[in-house]
NUDO-790324 format. One record per atom (N, C-alpha, C): residue number from 1; x, y, z. Coordinates in nm, 3 decimals, decimal comma. Example, Ala and Ser with C-alpha at 12.3 -4.5 7.8 and 13.67 -1.06 7.14 Angstrom:
residues 2
1 | 1,319 | -0,569 | 0,780
1 | 1,230 | -0,450 | 0,780
1 | 1,320 | -0,330 | 0,780
2 | 1,285 | -0,225 | 0,708
2 | 1,367 | -0,106 | 0,714
2 | 1,290 | 0,003 | 0,787
***
This chain:
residues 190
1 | 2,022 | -1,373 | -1,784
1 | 1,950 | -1,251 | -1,753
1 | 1,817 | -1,283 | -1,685
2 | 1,735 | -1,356 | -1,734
2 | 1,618 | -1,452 | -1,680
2 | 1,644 | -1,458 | -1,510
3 | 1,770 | -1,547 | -1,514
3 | 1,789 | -1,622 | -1,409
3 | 1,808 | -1,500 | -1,309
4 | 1,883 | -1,418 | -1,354
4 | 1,900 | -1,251 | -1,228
4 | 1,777 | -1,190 | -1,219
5 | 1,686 | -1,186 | -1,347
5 | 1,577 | -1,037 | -1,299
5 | 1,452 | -1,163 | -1,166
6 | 1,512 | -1,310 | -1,184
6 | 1,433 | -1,443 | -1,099
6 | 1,473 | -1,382 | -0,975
7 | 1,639 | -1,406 | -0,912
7 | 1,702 | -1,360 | -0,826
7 | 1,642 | -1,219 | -0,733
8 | 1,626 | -1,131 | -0,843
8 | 1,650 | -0,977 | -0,790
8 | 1,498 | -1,008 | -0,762
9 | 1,405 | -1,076 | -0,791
9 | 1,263 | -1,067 | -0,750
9 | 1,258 | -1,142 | -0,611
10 | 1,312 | -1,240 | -0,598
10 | 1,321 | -1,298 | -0,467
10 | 1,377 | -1,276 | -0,366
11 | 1,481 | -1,185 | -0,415
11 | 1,574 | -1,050 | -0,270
11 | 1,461 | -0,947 | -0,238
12 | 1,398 | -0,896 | -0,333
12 | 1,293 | -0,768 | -0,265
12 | 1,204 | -0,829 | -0,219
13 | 1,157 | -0,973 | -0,265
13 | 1,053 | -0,996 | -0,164
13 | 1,080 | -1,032 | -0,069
14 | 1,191 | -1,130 | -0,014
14 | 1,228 | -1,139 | 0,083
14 | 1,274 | -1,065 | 0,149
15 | 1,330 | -0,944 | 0,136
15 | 1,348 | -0,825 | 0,243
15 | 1,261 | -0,742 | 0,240
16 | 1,135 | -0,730 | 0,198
16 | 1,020 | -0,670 | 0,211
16 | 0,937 | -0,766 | 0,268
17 | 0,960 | -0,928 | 0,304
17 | 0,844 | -0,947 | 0,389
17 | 0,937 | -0,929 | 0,533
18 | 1,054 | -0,936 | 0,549
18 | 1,116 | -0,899 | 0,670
18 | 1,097 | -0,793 | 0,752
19 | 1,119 | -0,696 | 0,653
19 | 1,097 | -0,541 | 0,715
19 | 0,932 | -0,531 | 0,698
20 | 0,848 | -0,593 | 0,666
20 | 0,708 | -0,592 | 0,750
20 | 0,677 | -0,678 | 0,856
21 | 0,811 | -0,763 | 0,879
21 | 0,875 | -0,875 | 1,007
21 | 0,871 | -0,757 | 1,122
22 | 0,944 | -0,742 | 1,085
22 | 1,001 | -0,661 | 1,182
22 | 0,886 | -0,512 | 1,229
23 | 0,814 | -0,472 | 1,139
23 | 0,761 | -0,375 | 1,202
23 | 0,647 | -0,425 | 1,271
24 | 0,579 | -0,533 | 1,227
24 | 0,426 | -0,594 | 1,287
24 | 0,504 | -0,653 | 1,438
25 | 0,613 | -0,708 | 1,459
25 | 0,649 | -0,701 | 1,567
25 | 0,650 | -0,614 | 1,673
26 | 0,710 | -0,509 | 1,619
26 | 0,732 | -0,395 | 1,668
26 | 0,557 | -0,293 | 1,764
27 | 0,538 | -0,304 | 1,648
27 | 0,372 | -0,287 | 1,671
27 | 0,290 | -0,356 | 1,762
28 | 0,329 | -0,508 | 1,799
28 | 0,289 | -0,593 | 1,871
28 | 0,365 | -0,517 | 1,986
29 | 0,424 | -0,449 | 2,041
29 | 0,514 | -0,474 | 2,163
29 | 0,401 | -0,408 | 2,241
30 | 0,421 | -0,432 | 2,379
30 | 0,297 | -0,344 | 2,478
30 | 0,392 | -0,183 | 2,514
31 | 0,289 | -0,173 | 2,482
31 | 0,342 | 0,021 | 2,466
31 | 0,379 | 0,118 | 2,348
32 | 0,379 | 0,043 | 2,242
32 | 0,415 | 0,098 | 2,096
32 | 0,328 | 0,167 | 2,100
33 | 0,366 | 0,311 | 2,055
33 | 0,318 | 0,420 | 2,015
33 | 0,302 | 0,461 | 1,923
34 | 0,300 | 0,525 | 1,784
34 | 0,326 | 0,555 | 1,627
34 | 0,388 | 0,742 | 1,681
35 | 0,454 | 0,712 | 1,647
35 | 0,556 | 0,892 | 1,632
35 | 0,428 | 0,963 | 1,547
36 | 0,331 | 1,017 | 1,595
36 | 0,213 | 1,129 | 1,461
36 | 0,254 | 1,264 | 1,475
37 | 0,266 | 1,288 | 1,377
37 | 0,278 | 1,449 | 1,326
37 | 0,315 | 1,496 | 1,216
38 | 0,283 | 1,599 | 1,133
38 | 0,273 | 1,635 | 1,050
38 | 0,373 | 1,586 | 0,946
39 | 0,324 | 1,520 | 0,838
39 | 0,471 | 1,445 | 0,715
39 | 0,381 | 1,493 | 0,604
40 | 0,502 | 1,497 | 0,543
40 | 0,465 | 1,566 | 0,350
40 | 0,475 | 1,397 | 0,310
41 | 0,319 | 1,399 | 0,276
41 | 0,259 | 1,310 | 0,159
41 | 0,364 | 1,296 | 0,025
42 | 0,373 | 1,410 | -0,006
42 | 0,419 | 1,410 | -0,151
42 | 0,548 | 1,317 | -0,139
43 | 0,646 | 1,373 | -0,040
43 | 0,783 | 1,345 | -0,030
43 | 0,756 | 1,171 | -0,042
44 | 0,674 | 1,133 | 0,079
44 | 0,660 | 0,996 | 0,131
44 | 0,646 | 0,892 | -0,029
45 | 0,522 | 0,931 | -0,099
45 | 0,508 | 0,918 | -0,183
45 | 0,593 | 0,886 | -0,305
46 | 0,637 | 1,020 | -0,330
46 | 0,746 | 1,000 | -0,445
46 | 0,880 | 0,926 | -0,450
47 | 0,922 | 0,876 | -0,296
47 | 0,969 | 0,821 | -0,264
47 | 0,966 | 0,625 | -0,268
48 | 0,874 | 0,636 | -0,223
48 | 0,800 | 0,470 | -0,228
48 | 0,804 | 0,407 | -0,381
49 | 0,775 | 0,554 | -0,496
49 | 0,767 | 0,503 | -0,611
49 | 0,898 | 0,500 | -0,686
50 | 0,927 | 0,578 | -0,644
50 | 1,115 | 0,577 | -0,707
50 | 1,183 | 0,417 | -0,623
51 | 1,133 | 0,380 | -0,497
51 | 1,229 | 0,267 | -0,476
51 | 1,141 | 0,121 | -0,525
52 | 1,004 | 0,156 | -0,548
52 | 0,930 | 0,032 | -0,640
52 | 0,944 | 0,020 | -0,773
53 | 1,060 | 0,173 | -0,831
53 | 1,073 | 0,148 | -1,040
53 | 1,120 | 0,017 | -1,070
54 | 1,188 | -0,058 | -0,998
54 | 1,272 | -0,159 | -1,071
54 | 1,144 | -0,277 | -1,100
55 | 1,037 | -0,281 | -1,008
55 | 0,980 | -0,344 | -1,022
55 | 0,835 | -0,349 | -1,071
56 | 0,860 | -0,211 | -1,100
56 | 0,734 | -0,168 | -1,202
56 | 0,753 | -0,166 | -1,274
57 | 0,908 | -0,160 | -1,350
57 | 0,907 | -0,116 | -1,476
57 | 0,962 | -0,257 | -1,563
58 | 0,989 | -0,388 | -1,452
58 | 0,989 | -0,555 | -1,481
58 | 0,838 | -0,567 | -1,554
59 | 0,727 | -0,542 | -1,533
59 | 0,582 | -0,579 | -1,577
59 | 0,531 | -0,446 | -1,690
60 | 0,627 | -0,347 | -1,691
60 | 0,658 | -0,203 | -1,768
60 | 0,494 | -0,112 | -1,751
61 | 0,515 | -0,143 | -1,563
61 | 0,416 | -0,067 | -1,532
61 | 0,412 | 0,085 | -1,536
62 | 0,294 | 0,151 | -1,560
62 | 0,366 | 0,298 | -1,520
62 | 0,266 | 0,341 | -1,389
63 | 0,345 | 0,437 | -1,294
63 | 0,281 | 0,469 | -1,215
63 | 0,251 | 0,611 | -1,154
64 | 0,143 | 0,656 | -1,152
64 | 0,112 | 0,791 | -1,178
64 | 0,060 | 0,841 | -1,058
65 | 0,098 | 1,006 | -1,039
65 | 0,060 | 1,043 | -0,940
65 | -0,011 | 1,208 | -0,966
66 | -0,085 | 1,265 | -0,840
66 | -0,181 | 1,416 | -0,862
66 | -0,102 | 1,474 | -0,777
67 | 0,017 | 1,454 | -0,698
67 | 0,080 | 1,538 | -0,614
67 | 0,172 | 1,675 | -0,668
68 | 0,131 | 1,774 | -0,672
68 | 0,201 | 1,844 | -0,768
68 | 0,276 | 1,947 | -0,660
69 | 0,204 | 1,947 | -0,561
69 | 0,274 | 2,030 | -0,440
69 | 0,260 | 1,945 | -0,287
70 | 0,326 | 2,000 | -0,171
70 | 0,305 | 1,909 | -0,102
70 | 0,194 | 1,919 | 0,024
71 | 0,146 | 1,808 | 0,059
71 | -0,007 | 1,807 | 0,101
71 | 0,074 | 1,757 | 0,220
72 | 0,026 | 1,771 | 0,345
72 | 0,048 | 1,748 | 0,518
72 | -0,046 | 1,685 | 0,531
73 | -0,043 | 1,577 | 0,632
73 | -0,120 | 1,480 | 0,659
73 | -0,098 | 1,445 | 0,836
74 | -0,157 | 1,446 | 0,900
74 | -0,171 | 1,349 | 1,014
74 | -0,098 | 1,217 | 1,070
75 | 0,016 | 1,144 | 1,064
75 | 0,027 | 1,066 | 1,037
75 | 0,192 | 0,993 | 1,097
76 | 0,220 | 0,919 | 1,118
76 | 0,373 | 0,864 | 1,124
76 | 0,469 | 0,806 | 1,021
77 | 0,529 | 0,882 | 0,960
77 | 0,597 | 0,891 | 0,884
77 | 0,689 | 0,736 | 0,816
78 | 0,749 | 0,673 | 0,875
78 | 0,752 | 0,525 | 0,892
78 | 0,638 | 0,413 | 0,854
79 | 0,543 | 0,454 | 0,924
79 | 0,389 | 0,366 | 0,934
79 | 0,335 | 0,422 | 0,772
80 | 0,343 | 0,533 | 0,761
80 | 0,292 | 0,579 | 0,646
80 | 0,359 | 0,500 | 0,495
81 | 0,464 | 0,540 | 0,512
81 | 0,564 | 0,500 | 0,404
81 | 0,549 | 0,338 | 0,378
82 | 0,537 | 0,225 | 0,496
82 | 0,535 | 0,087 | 0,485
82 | 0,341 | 0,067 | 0,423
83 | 0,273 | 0,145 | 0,470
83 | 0,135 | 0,138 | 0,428
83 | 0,164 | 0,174 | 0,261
84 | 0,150 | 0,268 | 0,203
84 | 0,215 | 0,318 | 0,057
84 | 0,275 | 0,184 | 0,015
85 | 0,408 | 0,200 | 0,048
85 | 0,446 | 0,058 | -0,035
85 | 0,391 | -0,070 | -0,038
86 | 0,354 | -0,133 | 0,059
86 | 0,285 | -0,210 | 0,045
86 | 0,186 | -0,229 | -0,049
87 | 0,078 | -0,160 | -0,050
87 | -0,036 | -0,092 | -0,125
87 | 0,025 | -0,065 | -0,299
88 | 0,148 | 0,016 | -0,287
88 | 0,169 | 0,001 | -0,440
88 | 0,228 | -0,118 | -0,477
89 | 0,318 | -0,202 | -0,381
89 | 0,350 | -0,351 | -0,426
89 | 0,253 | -0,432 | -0,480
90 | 0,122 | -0,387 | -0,382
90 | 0,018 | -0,545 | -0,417
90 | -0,015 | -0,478 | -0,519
91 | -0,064 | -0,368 | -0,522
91 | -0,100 | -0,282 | -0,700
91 | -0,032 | -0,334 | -0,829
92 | 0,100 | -0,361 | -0,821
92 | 0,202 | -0,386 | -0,932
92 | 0,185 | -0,530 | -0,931
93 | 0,181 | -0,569 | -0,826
93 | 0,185 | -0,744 | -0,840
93 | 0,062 | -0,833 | -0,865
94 | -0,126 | -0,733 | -0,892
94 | -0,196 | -0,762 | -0,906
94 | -0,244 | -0,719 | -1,033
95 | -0,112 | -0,648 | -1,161
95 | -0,179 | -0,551 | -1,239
95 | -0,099 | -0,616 | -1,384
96 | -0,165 | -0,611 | -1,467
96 | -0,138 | -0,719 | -1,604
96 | -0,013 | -0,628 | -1,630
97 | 0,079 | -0,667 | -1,754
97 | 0,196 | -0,609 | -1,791
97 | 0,136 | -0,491 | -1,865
98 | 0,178 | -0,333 | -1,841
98 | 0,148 | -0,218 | -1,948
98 | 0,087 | -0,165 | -1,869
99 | 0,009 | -0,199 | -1,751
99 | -0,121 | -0,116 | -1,665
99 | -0,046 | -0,022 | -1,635
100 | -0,125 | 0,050 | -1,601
100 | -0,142 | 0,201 | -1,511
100 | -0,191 | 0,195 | -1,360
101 | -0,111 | 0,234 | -1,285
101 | -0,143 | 0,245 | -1,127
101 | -0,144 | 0,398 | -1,116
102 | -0,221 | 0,454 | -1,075
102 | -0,287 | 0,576 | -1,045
102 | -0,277 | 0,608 | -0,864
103 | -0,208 | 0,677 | -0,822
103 | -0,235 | 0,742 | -0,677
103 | -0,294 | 0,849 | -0,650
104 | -0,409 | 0,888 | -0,591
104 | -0,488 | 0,994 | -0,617
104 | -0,508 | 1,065 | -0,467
105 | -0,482 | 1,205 | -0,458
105 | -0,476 | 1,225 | -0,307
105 | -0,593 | 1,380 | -0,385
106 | -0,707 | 1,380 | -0,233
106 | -0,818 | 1,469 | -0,264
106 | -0,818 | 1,475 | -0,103
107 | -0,855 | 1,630 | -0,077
107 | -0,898 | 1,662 | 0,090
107 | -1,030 | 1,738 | 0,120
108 | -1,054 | 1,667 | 0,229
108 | -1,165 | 1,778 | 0,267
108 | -1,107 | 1,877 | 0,383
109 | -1,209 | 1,951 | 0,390
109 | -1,150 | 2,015 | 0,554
109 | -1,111 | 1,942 | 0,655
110 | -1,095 | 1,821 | 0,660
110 | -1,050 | 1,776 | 0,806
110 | -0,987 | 1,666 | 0,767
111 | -0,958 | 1,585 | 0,635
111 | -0,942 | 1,478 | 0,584
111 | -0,874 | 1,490 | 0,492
112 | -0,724 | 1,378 | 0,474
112 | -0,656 | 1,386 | 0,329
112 | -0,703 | 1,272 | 0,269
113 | -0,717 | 1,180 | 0,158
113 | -0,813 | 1,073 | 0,105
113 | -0,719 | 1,032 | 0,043
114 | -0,633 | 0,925 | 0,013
114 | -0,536 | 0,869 | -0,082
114 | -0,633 | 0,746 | -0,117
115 | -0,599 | 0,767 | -0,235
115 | -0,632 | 0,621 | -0,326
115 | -0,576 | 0,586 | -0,414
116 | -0,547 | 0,417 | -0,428
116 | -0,492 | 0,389 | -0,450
116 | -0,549 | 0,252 | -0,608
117 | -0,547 | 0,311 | -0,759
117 | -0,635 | 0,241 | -0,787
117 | -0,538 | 0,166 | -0,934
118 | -0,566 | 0,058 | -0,923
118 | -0,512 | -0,020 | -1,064
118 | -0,570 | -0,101 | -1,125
119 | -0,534 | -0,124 | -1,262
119 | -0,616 | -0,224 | -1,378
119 | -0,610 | -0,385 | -1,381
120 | -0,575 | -0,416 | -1,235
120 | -0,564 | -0,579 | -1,263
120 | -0,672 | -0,684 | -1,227
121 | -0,663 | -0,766 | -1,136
121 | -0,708 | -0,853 | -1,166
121 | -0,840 | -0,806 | -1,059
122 | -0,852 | -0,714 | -0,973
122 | -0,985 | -0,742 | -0,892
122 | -0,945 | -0,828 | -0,770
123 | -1,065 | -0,778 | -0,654
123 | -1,078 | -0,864 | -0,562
123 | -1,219 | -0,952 | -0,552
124 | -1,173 | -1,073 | -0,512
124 | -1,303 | -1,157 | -0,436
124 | -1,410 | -1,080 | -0,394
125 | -1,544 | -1,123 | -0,400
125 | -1,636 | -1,083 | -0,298
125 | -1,558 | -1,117 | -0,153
126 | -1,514 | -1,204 | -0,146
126 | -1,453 | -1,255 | -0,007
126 | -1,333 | -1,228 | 0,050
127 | -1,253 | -1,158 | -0,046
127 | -1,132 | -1,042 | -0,044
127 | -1,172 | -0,905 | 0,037
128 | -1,297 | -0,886 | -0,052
128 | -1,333 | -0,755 | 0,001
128 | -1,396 | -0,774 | 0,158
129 | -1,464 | -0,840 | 0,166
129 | -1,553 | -0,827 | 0,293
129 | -1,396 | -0,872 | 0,395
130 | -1,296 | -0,951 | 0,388
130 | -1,178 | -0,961 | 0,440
130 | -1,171 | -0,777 | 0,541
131 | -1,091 | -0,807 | 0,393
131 | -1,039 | -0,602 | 0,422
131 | -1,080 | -0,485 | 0,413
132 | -1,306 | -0,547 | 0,388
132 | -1,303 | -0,429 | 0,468
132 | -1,377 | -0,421 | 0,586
133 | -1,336 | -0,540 | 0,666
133 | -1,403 | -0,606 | 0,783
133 | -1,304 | -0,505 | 0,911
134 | -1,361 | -0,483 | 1,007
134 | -1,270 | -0,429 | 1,118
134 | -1,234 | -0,526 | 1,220
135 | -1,290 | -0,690 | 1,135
135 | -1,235 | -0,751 | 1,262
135 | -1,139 | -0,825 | 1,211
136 | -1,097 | -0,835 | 1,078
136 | -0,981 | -0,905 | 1,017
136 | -0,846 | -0,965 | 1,105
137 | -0,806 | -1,076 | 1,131
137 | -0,691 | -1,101 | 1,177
137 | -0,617 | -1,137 | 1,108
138 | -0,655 | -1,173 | 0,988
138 | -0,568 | -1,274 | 0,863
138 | -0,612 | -1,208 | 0,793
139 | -0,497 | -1,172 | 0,597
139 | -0,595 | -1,170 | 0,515
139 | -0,487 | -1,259 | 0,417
140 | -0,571 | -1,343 | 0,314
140 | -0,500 | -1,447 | 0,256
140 | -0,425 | -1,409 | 0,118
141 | -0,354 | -1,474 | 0,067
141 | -0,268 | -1,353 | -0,049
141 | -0,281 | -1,509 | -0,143
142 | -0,280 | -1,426 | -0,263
142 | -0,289 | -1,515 | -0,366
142 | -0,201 | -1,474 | -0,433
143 | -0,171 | -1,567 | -0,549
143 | -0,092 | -1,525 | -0,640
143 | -0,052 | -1,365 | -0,734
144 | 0,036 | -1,343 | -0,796
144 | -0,011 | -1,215 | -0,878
144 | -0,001 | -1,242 | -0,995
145 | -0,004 | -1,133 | -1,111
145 | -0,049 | -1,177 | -1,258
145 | 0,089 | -1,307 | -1,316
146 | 0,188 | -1,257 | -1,250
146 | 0,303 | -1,362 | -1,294
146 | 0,372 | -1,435 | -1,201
147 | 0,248 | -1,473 | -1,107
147 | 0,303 | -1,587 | -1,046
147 | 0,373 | -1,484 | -0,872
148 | 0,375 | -1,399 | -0,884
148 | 0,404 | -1,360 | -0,755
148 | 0,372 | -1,410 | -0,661
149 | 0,452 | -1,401 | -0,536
149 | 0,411 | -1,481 | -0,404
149 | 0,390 | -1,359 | -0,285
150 | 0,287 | -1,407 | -0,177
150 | 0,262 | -1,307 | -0,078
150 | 0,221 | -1,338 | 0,061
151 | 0,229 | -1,288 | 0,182
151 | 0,143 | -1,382 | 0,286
151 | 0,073 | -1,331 | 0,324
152 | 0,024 | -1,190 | 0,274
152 | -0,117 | -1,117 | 0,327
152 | -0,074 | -1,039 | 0,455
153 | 0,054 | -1,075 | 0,528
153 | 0,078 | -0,983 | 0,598
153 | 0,099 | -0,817 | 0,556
154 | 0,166 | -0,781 | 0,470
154 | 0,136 | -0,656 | 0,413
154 | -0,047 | -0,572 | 0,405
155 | -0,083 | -0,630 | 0,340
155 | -0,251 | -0,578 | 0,401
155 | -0,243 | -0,538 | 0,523
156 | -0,240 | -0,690 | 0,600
156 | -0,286 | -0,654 | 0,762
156 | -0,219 | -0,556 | 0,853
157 | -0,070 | -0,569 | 0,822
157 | 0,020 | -0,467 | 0,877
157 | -0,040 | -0,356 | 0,846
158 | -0,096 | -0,290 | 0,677
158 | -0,159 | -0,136 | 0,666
158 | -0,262 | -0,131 | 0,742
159 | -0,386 | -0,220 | 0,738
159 | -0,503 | -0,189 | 0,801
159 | -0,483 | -0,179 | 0,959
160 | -0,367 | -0,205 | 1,019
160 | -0,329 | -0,253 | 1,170
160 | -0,265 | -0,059 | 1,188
161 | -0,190 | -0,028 | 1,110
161 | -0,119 | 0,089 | 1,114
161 | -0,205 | 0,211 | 1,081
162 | -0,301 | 0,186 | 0,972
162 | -0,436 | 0,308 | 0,977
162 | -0,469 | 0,307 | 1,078
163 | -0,510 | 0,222 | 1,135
163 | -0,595 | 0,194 | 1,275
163 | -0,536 | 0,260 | 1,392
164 | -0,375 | 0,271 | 1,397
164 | -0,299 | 0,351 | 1,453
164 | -0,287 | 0,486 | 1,465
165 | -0,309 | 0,500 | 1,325
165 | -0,337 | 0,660 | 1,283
165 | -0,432 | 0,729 | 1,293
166 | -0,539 | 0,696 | 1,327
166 | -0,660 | 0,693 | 1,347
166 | -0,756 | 0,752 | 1,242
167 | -0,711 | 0,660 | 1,100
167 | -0,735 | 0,696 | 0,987
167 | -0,816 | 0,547 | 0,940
168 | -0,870 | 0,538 | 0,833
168 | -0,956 | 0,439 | 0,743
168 | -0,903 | 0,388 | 0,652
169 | -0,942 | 0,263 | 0,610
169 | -0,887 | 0,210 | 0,513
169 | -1,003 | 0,113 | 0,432
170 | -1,010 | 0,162 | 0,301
170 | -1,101 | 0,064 | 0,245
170 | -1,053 | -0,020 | 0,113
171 | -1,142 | -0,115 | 0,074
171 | -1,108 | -0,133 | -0,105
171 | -1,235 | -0,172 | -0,162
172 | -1,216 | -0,138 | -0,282
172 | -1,352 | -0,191 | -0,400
172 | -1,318 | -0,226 | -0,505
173 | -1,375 | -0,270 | -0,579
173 | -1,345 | -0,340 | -0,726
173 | -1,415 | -0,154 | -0,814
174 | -1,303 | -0,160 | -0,916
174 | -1,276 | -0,068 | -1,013
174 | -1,428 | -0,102 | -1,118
175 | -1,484 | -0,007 | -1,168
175 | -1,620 | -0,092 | -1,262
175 | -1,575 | -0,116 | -1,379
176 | -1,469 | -0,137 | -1,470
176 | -1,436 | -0,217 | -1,554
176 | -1,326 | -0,293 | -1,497
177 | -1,216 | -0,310 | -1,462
177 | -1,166 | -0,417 | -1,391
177 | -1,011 | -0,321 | -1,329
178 | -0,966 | -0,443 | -1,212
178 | -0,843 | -0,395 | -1,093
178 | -0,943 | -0,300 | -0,971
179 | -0,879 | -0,291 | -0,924
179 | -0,944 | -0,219 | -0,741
179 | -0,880 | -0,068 | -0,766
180 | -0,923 | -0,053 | -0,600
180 | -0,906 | 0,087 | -0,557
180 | -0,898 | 0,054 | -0,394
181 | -0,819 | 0,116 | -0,302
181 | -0,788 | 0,144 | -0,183
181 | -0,771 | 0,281 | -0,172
182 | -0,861 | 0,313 | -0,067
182 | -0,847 | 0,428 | -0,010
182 | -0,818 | 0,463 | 0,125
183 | -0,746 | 0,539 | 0,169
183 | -0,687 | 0,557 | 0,298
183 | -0,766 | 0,721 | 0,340
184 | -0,807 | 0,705 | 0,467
184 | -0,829 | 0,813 | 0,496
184 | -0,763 | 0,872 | 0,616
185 | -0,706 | 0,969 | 0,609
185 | -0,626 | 1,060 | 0,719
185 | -0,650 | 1,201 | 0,792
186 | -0,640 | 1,187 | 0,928
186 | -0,648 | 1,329 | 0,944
186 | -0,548 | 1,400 | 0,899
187 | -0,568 | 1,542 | 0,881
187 | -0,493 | 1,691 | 0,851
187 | -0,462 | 1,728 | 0,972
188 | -0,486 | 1,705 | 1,049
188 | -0,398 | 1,780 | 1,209
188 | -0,438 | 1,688 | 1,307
189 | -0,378 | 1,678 | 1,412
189 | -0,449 | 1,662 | 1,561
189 | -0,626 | 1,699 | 1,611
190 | -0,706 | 1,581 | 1,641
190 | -0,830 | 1,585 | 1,639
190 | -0,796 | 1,593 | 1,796
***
C-alpha cells in the first residue's frame, strides 16, 4: 500500500510537471494570446479542488473555500485553472499533515482578489523578494513537509500567466506561520 500511495505520488507529479511542460511552452510561442473573458471563479475553483482531494486528503489536508455563489472574473479560463492548481499544490505540499488551506475570494469595484493562504512551513526572506520581484526568471523549489519534489516552474508559469491577464500576483508570510498568495484580477475588460 506504501509502495502505491509512493507510485500514485510520482504519476501526478510527473504529469503535472508536463502539463506545465507543455503550457510554458505554449506561452513561449511568438504570438500566444490568452483566450480572456468572462469565467466563473467558483466553477474553476471547485474544480481544481475536487481533482487535488487525493492528494490532500494523503497529508489529511482540508481545504476550504468562501465561494458560495459564482463570482466572474476577467480572465482565461485554462491559464486560470493551471494558476489555482498550482498554487493549491504548492499549498498542500508546503503544509504539515491536518492543516487547513483556506481560498479566499473578496472584490472591489473593479477587482476580484483571490488568496490563497496555508499553515505550513513559510517562505524565505529570499523566497519572497523571488516572487514578488517582477523581474523573476527562475524561482527555486525546495522540498515539501514530506519530502516532496518541485522545479519552481509552477510559480513562474502563474506569475508569467497573471502577467498575461493583466492581473497581480503576490505572497507573504502568514503572522503565526505558512503564507498567503494573492492574485489580483480584473472584473471586465479595462
Amino acid at each position: 500500500a506504501l509502495y502505491a500511495a509512493e507510485l500514485g505520488n510520482n504519476l501526478r507529479f510527473t504529469s503535472s510537471l508536463m502539463e506545465n511542460l507543455l503550457y510554458w511552452a505554449g506561452s513561449q510561442m511568438q504570438g500566444f494570446k490568452p483566450q480572456l473573458g468572462l469565467v466563473n471563479l467558483q466553477s474553476i475553483a471547485e474544480t481544481v479542488i475536487q481533482n487535488l482531494s487525493t492528494t490532500s486528503e494523503q497529508k489529511k489536508i482540508h481545504i476550504q473555500h468562501n465561494l458560495q455563489n459564482p463570482v466572474n472574473v476577467w480572465a482565461d479560463n485554462d491559464m486560470l485553472t493551471v494558476v489555482l492548481r498550482n498554487l493549491l499544490s504548492n499549498a498542500i505540499k508546503y503544509s504539515y499533515e491536518s492543516g487547513t488551506i483556506n481560498l479566499t475570494v473578496s472584490q472591489t469595484e473593479a477587482h476580484v482578489l483571490i488568496a490563497i493562504s496555508d499553515e505550513g512551513t513559510g517562505l524565505s526572506e529570499a523566497k519572497l523578494l523571488e516572487i514578488n520581484s517582477e523581474e523573476a526568471t527562475a524561482i527555486e523549489s525546495s522540498h515539501g513537509t514530506k519530502k516532496e519534489k518541485g522545479t519552481g516552474l509552477g510559480l513562474l508559469l502563474c506569475k508569467n500567466f497573471i502577467a498575461m491577464m493583466q492581473g497581480k500576483i503576490s505572497a507573504q508570510n502568514n503572522q503565526l506561520k505558512g503564507s498567503t498568495f494573492t492574485i489580483t484580477l480584473n472584473k471586465q475588460l479595462i
